[in-house]
C-alpha positions as CSV (number, residue, x, y, z in Angstrom):
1,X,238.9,108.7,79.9
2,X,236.4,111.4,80.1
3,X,233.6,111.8,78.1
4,X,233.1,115.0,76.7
5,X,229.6,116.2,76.2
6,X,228.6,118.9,73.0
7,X,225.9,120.5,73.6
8,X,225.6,123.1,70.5
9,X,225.1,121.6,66.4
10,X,227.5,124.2,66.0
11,X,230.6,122.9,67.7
12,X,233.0,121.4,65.5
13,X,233.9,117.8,66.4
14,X,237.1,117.5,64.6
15,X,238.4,120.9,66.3
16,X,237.3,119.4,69.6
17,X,239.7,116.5,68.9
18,X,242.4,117.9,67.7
19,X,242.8,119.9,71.3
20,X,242.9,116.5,72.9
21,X,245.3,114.6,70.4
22,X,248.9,116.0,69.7
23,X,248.4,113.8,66.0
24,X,250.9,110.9,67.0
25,X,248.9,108.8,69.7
26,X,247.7,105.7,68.8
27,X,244.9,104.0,70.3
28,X,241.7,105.4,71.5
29,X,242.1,109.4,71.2
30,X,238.4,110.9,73.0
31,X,235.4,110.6,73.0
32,X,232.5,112.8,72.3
33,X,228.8,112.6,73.3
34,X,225.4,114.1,71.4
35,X,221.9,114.2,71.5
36,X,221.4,113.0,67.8
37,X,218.4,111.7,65.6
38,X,218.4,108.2,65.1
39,X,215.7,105.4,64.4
40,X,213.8,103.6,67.2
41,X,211.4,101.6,67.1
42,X,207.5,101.4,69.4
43,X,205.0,99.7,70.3
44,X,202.2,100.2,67.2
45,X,198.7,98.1,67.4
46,X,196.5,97.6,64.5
47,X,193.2,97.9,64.9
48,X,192.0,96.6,61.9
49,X,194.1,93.3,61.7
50,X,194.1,93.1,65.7
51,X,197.9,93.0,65.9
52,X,200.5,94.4,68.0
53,X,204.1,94.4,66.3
54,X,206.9,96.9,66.3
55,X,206.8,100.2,64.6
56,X,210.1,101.6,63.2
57,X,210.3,105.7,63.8
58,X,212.8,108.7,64.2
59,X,214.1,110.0,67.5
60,X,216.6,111.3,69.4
61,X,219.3,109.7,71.6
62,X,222.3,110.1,73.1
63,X,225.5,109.2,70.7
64,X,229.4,108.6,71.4
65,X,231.8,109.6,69.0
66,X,234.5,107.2,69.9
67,X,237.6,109.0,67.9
68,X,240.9,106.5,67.2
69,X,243.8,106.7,65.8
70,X,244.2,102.6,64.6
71,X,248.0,101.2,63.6
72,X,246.4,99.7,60.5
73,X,243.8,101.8,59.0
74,X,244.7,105.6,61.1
75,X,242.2,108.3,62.0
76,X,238.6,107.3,62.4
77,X,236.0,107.3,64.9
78,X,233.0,105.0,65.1
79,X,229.6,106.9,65.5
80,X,227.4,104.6,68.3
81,X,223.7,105.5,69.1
82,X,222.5,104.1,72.5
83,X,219.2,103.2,71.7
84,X,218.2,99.7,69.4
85,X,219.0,98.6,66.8
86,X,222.3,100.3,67.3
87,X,223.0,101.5,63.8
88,X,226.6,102.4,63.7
89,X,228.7,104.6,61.1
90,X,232.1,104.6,60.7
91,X,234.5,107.0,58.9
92,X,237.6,106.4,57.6
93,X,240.5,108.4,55.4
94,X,242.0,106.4,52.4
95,X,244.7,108.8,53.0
96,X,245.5,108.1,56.8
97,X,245.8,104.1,55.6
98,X,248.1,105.0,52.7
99,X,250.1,107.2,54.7
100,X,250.5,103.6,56.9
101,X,251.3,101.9,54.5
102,X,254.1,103.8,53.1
103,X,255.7,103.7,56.2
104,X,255.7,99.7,56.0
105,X,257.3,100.0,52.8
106,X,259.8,102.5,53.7
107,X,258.7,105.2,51.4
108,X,258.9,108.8,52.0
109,X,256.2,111.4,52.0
110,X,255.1,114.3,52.9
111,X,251.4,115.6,54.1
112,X,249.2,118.7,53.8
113,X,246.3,117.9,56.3
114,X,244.7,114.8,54.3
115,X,246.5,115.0,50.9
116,X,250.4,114.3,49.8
117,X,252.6,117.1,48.4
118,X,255.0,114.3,48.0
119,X,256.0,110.8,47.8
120,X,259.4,109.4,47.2
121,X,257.6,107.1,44.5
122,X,254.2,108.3,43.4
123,X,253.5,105.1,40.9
124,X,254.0,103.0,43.4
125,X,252.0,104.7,45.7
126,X,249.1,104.8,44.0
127,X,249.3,100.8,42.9
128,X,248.8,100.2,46.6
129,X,246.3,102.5,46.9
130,X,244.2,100.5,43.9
131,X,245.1,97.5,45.5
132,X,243.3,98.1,48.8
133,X,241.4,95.1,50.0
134,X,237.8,95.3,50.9
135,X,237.8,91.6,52.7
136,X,240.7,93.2,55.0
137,X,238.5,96.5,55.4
138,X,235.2,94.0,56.2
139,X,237.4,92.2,59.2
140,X,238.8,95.7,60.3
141,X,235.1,97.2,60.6
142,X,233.6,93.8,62.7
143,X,236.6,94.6,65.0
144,X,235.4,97.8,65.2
145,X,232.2,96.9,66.3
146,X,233.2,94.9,68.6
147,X,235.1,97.0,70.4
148,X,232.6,100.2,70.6
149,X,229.6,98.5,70.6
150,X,229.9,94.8,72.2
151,X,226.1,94.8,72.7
152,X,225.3,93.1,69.2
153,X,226.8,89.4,70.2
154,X,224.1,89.3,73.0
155,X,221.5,88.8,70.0
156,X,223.7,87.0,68.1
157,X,224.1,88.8,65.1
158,X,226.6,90.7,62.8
159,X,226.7,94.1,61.4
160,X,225.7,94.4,57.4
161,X,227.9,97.3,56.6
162,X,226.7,99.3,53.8
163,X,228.2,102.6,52.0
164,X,226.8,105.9,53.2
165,X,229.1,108.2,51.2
166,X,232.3,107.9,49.4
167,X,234.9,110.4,48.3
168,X,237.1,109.4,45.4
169,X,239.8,112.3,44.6
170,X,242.7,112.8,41.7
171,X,245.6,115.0,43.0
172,X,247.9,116.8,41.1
173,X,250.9,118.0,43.1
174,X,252.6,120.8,42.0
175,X,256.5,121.4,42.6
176,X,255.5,125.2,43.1
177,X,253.0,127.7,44.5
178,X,253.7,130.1,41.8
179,X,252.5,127.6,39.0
180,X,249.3,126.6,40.0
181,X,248.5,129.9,41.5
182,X,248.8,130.8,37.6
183,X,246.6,128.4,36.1
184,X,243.7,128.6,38.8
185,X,242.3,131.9,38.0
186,X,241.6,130.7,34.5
187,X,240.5,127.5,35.9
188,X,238.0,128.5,38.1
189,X,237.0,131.1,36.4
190,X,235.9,129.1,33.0
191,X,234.2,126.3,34.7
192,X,232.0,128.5,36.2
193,X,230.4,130.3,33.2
194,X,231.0,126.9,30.7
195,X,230.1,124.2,32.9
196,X,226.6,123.2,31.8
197,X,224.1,120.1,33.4
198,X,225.0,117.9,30.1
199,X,228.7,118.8,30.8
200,X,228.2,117.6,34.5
201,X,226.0,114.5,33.7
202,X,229.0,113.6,31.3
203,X,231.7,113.8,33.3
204,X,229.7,111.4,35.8
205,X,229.0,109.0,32.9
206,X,225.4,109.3,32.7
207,X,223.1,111.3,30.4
208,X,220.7,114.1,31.9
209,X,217.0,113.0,30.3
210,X,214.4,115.3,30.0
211,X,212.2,114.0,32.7
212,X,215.0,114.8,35.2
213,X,213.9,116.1,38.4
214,X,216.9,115.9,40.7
215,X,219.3,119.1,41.5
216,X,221.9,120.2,38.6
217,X,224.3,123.1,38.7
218,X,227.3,125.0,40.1
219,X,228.6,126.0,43.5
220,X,231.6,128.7,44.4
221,X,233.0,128.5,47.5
222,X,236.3,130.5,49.4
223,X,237.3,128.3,52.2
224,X,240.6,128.5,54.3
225,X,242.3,125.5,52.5
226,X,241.7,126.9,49.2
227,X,238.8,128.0,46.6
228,X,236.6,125.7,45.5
229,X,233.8,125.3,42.4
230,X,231.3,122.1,42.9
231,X,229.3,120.3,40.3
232,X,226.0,118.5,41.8
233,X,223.7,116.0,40.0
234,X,221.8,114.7,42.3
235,X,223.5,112.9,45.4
236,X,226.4,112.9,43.3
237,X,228.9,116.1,43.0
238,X,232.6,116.6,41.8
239,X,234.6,119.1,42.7
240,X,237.8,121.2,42.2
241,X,239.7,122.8,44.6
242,X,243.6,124.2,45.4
243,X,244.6,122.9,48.7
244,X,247.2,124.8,50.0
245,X,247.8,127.0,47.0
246,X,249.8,124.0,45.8
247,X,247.8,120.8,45.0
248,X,245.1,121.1,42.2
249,X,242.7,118.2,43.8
250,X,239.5,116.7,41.2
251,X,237.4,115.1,44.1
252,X,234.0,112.9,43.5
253,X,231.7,112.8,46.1
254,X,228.8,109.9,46.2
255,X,225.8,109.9,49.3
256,X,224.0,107.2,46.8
257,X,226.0,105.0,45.1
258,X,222.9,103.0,43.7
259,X,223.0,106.5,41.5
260,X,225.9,105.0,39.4
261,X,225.8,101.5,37.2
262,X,227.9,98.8,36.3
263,X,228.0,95.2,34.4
264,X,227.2,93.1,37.6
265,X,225.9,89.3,38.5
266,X,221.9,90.3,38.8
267,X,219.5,87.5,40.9
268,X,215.7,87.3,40.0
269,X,213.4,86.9,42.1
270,X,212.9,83.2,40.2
271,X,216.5,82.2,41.7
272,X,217.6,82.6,38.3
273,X,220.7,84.9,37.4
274,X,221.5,87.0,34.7
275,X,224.7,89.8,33.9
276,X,223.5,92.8,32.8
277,X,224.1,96.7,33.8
278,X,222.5,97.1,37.2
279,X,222.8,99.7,39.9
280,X,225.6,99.8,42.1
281,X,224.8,97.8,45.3
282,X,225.3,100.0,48.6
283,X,227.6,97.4,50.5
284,X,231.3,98.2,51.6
285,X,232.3,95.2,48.5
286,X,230.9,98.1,45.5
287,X,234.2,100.3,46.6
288,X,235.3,97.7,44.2
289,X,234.0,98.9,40.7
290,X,233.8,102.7,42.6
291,X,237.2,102.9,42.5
292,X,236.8,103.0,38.2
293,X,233.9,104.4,37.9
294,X,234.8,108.0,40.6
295,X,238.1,107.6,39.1
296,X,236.7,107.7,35.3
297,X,234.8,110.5,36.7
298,X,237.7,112.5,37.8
299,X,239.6,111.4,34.5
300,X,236.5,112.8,32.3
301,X,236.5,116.4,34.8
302,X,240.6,116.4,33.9
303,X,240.4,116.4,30.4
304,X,237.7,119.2,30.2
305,X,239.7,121.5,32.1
306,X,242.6,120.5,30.1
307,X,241.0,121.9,27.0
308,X,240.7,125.4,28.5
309,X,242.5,127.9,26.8
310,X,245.5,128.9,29.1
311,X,245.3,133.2,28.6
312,X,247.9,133.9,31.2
313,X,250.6,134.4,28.4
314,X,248.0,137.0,27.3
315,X,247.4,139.2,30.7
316,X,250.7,139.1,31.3
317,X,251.5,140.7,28.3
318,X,248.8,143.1,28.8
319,X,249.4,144.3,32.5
320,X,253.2,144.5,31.2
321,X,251.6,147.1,28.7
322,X,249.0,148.8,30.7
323,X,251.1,149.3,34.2
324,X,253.1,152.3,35.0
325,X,257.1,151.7,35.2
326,X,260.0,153.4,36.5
327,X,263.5,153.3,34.4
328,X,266.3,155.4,35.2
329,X,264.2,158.1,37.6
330,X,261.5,158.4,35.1
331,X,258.0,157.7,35.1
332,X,256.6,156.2,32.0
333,X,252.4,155.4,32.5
334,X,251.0,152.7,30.7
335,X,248.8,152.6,27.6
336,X,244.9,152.8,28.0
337,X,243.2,150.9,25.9
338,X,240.0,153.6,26.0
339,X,241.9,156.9,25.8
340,X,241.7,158.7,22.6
341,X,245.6,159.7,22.4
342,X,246.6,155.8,23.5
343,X,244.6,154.6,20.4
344,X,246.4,157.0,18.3
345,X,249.6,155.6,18.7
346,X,248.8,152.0,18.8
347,X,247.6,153.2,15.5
348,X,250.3,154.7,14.4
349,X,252.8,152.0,15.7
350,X,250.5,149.5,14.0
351,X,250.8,150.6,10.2
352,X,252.3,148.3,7.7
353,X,255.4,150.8,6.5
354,X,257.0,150.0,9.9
355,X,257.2,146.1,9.4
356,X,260.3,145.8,7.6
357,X,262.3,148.5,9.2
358,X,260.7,149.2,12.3
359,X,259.7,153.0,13.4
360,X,261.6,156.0,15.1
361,X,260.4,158.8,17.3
362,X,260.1,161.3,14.7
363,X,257.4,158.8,12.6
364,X,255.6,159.2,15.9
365,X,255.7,162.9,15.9
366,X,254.8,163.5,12.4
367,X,251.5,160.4,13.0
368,X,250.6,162.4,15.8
369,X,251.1,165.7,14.1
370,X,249.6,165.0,10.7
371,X,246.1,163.3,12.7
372,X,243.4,165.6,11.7
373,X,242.5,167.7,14.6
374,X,238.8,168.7,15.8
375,X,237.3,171.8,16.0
376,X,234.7,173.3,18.3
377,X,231.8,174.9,15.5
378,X,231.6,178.3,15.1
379,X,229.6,180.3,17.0
């Protein structure tokens, strides 16, 4: 297989890859080279204490991108640098794996790019998704390693695989277009202007203190897939999108997961333990107690849009009012609001005598006719 080299940051890998995969082959799909930054280490002596010893540093090197599409967990690649330690990174779609997995089970579904517009049995579904095993995922990523980067066994060691970011999203499929497209506009449109940093620190679980330093605020974004408002706090954001026009998707993203806490088994340095709320540790066995604490977060995010006002009822009823129309060959323009004649008769159609018995066209005539009428002063 040949190796295909990028030589521009701006090149998209994943548009690369999909030129050289028709989205069914299994197995080993391409693989992409880069000159990337990655740690190294050199030769440092101290003067003072007379020693020479290993300095760790940045530089560049040349990385593959070994892209794979994997029977068991689907679409990845494995990220290898060619210079020491060999640091590798691995990315994976919970998504692709579920897809898998229905297919074991026998369960229809249907995709948009990386989220479901449907599944034959949605609670079901999502019980396997909670149920994912991180012992299974541990074995699947020494494999992995193996594979891509046999070098490690010649020092006889093992990969510690730690988290570097984790998405955790809440989908809401809707049956059609049409019904999300009328809720969004309100949606999006709300969070913007009532979303504050204690409202964002809340829906994360935490509580912003006054000596905060990190980033907090809002982000609007117009992508192909959809529009898209995003909450940061720190390393930590949530976001809400439409994918497709047709799936309302609550999505938290984590670069730090040491950012969040939970009740956890704490050693002392004494060798002595304790259980207490600690920081979330950044190995692959925290997806764990992520899963409830990004899903809580999602959950919190949900309920907040929920209590927005739904005005569509309203504009509809207003552009109803305001827009021309055509009946039976004849033009009839609609009412403005900040014309002096239009406020007349809402006026007039608005008085009390006409809420018993309603009003004809001659009340209207004789309101408009009776309004006192203003004159230009004498000259």
């Amino acid at each position: 297989m040949d190796i295909i080299f990028i030589r521009s940051h701006k090149a998209r890998k994943e548009d690369i890859v999909k030129e050289n995969w028709d989205g069914e082959k299994q197995g080993l799909i391409c693989i992409l080279s880069a000159m990337e930054g990655c740690q190294r280490y050199q030769p440092w002596h101290d003067k003072i204490a007379h020693k020479t010893f290993l300095k760790a540093t940045q530089g560049k090197c040349p990385h593959y991108y070994f892209y794979f599409n994997n029977p068991e967990i689907g679409f990845g690649y494995v990220r290898v640098p060619t210079w020491c330690p060999f640091m590798l990174q691995v990315y994976l779609n919970g998504h692709n794996w579920l897809a898998l997995e229905l297919q074991k089970k026998g369960i229809d579904y249907s995709m948009l790019d990386n989220a479901f517009d449907n599944i034959a049995d949605f609670k079901k579904a999502q019980k396997m998704a909670d149920n994912l095993s991180i012992k299974k995922l541990h074995k699947k990523l020494d494999w992995l390693s193996n594979l891509y980067c046999p070098v490690h066994n010649e020092f006889d060691i093992k990969y510690h695989w730690s988290i570097m970011q984790v998405e955790y999203s809440t989908d809401i499929v809707f049956k059609d277009q049409k019904d999300l497209a009328l809720i969004y506009d309100e949606l999006i449109s709300t969070a913007i202007h009532t979303v504050k940093p204690d409202n964002i620190a809340s829906f994360l679980g935490q509580k912003l203190h006054g000596n905060y330093i990190g980033e907090v605020g809002n982000n609007y974004h117009v992508r192909i897939e959809g529009r898209r408002i995003k909450h940061v706090m720190g390393t930590v954001s949530i976001k809400m999108y439409d994918k497709y026009s047709k799936i309302l998707r609550i999505e938290t993203t984590v670069n730090n997961v040491s950012q969040f806490k939970h009740y956890r088994t704490v050693e002392h340095r004494d060798g002595t333990t304790s259980q207490k709320q600690a920081s979330v540790k950044k190995n692959i066995y925290s997806l764990e107690p992520l899963l409830d604490l990004l899903g809580a977060s999602n959950m919190r995010y949900i309920e907040f849009i929920s209590a927005i006002e739904d005005h569509t009822g309203g504009k509809m009823q207003l552009n109803k009012i305001t827009n021309p129309k055509v009946e039976n060959n004849r033009n009839y323009k609609g009412i403005n609001f900040f014309e002096k004649k239009d406020i007349k008769l809402i006026q007039i159609l608005t008085r009390g005598e006409f809420n018993i018995n309603g009003f004809r066209a001659k009340d209207i005539k004789n309101g408009v006719s009776h309004s006192p009428r203003h004159r230009s002063p004498e000259s």
